[in-house]
C-alpha positions in Angstrom: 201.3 69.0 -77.5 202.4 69.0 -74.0 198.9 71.1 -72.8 196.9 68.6 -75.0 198.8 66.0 -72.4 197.6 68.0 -69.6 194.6 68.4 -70.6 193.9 64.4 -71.4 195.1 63.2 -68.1 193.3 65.6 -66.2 189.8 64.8 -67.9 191.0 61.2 -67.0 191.4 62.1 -63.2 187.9 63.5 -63.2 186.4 60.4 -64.7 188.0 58.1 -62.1 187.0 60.5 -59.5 184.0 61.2 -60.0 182.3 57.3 -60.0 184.1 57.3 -56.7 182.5 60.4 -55.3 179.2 59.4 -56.2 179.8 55.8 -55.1 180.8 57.3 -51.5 178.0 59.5 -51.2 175.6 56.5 -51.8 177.2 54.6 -49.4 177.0 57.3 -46.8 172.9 57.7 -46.4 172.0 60.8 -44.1 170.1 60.4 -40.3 167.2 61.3 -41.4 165.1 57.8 -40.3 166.8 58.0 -37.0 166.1 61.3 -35.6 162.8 61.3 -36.4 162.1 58.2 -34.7 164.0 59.7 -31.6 161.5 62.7 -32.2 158.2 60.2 -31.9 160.4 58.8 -28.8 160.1 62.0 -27.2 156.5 61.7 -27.4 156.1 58.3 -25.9 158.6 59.4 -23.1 156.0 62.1 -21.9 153.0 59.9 -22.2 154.6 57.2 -20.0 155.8 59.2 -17.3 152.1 60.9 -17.1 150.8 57.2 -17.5 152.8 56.6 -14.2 151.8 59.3 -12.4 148.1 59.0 -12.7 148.8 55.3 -11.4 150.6 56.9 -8.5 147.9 59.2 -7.6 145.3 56.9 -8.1 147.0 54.9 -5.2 147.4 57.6 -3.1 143.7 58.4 -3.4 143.4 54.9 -2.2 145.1 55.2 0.6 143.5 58.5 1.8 140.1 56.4 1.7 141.1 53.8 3.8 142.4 56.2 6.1 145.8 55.2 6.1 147.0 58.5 5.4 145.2 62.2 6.2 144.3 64.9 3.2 147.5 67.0 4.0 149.8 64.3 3.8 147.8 63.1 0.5 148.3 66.6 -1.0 152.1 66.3 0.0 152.1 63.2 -1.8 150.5 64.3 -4.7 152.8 67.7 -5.3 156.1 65.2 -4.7 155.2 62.3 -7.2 154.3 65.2 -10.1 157.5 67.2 -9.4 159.4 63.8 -9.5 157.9 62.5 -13.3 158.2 66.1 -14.5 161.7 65.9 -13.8 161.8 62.5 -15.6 160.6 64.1 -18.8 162.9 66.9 -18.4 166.0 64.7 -18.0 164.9 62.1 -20.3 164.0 64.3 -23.2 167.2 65.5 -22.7 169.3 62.7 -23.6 167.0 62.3 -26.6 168.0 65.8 -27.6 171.3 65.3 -26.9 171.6 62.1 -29.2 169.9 63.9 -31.8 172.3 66.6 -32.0 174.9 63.6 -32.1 172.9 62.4 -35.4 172.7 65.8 -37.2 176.5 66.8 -36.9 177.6 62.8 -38.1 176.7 60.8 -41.2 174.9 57.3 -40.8 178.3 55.5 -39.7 178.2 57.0 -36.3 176.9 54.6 -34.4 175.4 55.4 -30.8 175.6 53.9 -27.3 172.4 51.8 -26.8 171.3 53.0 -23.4 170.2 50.8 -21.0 166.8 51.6 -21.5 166.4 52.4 -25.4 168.2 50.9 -27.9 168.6 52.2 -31.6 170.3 50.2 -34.4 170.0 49.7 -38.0 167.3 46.8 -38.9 168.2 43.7 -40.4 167.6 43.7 -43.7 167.5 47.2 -44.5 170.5 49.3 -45.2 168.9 52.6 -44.1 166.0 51.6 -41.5 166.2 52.4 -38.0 164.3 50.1 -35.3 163.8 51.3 -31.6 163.2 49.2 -28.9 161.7 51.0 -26.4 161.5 49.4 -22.9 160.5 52.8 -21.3 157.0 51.3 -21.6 155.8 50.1 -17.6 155.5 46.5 -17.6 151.9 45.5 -16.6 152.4 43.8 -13.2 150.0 40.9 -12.9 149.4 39.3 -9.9 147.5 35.6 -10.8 148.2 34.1 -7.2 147.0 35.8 -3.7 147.0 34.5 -0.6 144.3 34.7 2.7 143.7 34.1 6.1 140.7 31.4 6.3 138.7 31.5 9.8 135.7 29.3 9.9 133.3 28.2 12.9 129.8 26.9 13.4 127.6 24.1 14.4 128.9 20.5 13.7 127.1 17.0 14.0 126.8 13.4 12.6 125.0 12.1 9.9 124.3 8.6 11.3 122.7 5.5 9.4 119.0 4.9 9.6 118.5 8.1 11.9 117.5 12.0 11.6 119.3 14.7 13.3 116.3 14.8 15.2 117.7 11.7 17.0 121.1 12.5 17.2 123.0 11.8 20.5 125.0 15.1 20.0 123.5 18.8 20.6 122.6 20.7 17.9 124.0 23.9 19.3 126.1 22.4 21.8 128.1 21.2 19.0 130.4 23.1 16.8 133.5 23.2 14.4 136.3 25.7 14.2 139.3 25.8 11.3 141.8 27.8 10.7 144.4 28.0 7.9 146.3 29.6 5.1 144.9 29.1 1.2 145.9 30.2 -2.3 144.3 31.5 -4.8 145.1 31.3 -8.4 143.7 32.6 -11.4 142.7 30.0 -13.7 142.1 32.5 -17.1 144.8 34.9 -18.2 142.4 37.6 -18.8 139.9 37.2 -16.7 139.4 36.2 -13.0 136.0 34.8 -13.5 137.2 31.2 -12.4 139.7 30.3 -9.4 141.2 27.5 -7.3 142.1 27.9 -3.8 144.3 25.4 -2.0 146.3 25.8 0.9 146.5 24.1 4.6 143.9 24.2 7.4 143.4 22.8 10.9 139.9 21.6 11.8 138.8 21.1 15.5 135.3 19.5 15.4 133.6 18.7 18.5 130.5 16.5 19.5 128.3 17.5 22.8 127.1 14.2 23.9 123.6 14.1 25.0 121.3 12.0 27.8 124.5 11.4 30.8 126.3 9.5 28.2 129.7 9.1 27.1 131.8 7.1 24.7 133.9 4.2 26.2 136.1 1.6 23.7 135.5 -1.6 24.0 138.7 -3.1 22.0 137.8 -1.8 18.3 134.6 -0.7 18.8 133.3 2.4 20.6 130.0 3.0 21.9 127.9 5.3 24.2 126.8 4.3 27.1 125.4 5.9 30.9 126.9 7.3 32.7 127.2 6.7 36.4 127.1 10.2 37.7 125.3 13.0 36.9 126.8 14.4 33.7 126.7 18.4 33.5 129.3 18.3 30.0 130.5 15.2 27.8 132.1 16.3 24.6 134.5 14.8 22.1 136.7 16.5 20.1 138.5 15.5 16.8 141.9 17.8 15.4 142.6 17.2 11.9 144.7 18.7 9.6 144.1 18.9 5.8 144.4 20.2 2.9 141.1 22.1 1.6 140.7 22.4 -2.5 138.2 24.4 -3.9 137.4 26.1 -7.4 135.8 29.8 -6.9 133.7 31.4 -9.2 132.4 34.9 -9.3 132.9 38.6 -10.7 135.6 41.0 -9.7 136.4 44.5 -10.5 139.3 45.1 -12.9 141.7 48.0 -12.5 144.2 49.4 -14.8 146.8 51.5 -13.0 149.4 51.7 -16.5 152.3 50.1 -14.6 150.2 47.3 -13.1 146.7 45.6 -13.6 144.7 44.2 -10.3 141.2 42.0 -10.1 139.8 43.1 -6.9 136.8 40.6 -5.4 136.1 42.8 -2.6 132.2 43.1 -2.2 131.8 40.7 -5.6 129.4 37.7 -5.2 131.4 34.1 -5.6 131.0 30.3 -5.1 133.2 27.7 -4.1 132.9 23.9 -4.8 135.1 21.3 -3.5 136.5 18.9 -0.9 139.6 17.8 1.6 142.0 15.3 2.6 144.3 15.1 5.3 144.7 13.2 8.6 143.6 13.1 12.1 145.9 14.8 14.5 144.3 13.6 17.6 140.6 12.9 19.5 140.1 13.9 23.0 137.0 14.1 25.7 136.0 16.0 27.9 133.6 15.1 30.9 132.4 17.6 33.6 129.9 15.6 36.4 129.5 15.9 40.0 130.5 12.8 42.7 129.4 12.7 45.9 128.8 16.3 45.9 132.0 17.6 44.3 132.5 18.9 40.5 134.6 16.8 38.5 137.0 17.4 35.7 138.1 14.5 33.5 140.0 14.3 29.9 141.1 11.6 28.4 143.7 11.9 25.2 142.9 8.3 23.1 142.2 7.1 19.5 138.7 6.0 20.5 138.8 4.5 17.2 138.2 7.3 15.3 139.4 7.4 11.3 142.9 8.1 10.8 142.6 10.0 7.9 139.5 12.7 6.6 138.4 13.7 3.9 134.8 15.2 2.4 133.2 17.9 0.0 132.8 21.4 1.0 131.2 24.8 -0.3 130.7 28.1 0.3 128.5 30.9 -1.2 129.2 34.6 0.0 130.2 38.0 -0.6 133.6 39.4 -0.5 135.4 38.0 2.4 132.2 36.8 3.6 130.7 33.5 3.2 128.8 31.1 4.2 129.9 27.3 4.5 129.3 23.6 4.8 131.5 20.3 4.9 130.4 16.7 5.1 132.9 13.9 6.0 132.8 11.3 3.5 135.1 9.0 5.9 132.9 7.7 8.9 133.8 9.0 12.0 134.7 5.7 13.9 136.2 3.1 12.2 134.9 -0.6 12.5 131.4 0.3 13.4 128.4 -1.5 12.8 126.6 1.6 12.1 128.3 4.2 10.2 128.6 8.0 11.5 129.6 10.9 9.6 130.4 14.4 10.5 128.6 17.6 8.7 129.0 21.1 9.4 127.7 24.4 8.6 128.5 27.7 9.0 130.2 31.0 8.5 133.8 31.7 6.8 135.9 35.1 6.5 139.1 35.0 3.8 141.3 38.1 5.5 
């Protein structure tokens, strides 16, 4: 009776324990899913780092074109960068092989330290999935604004009511126009850099060579030409403004992938700008170089001579690469109050450094 006991609570035991067991081992899924997605990690590891190197080199190569730096010292360059990413795979597959041991000895409770760079967890949603975010990847460094140096000179002249240039009082090539300035320019598309706006800040110096021994003289709000009464060997007026030039550029451009970073380059790529400019008038000055009784004289007068305090106009430009040339007209007449109206126009040649 007593080993019929024995034997009855013992069966018992097993019954009770072995539900439990089985529970436990259901609850305690294996690493599997994890280490093989650390295995495929290894894989993207080695393609990055050779995805970075080839964007290093590539740069390099650049730089030995534009002579910045001689073949040696490109060679030099070259040996250091590879040495450097194949040290990258070596110590990055490393900690991946080191975390995979860490899986293989542990069941699926042992958690590991996300690393700064990869991150492993169990999904959301799914007791025994594994997701990796991987941030190993280069980001893709897009530039969408530039910047350039704008230097623009050429002839200049008037567009004056009921006359040709033909007539003008000014010099055709006596006459000119310089700016100067600073411009933008944004990429309007996010994958393409077809279409652009510049913007930015310029100073315009335009100047007027005044023909026939004349020069201008105000007479209260009005300003006029008139003789001169000595003989006149220069007579020109000049007008500083400073505005703000908006135009929208079209053209190609040539589009480089270097795996960390993407680039549109416009360099030797046709293009067009269309637009205009605002901005005010900084100040009008002439000039007047004669001879009296014999003796050179030298005269400049700093006034208003009535001139418009503010500017503004449409411009264009048609080119190649940094090249272009360019044309302006001044919707605002040049002097204000007049009985007949005078506008300036401009053309010729722009560089964006």
């Amino acid at each position: 009776m007593n080993t019929i006991t024995k034997l009855v609570v013992l069966t018992s035991l097993c019954l009770i324990m072995g539900p439990s067991h089985a529970q436990d081992t259901l609850q305690k899924p294996d690493n599997h899913y994890k280490i093989e997605n650390l295995k495929q990690l290894k894989e993207t590891i080695v393609n990055e780092e050779k995805a970075s190197l080839k964007a290093e080199v590539e740069t390099i190569n650049q730089r030995l074109e534009r002579g910045e730096i001689s073949q040696e010292n490109a060679e030099v360059l070259k040996k250091e960068m590879a040495k450097k990413r194949a040290l990258n795979i070596e110590n990055r597959l490393a900690i991946i092989d080191n975390k995979i041991a860490l899986l293989q000895r542990n069941d699926a409770s042992y958690k590991l330290e996300s690393e700064n760079r990869n991150e492993i967890g169990v999904s959301i949603g799914s007791f025994t999935g594994i997701s990796i975010n991987s941030k190993n990847k280069p980001p893709k460094y897009d530039i969408r604004t530039t910047n350039d140096l704008v230097f623009a000179i050429g002839f200049n002249n008037t567009i004056i009511e009921g006359q040709s240039l033909d007539d003008s009082p000014y010099q055709i090539g006596g006459s000119g126009f310089v700016e100067l300035g600073w411009l933008w320019k944004t990429r309007l598309l996010k994958k393409s850099n077809f279409t652009r706006v510049t913007y930015g800040l310029s100073v315009q110096w335009n100047k007027l060579s005044i023909k026939d021994n004349q020069y201008f003289v105000e007479n209260g709000n009005v300003t006029t030409l008139e003789p001169f009464p000595y003989d006149m060997k220069k007579a020109k007026l000049r007008t500083t403004s400073l505005v703000v030039p908006i135009h929208f550029e079209f053209g190609p451009s040539r589009f480089k992938d270097y795996g960390n970073r993407i680039r549109y380059y416009t360099g030797n790529q046709f293009k067009v700008g269309v637009g205009g400019f605002g901005g005010v008038n900084l100040g009008t000055k002439q000039k007047l170089k004669y001879k009296q009784d014999g003796k050179n004289q030298k005269d400049k007068f700093k006034s208003d001579y009535n001139t418009s305090n503010f500017v503004y106009g449409v411009s264009a430009y048609v080119g190649v690469g940094d090249f272009s040339v360019y044309a302006k007209f001044n919707l605002n007449d040049l002097f204000k109050d007049q009985t007949i109206a005078q506008r300036n126009v401009s053309l010729g040649l722009r560089w964006d450094f």
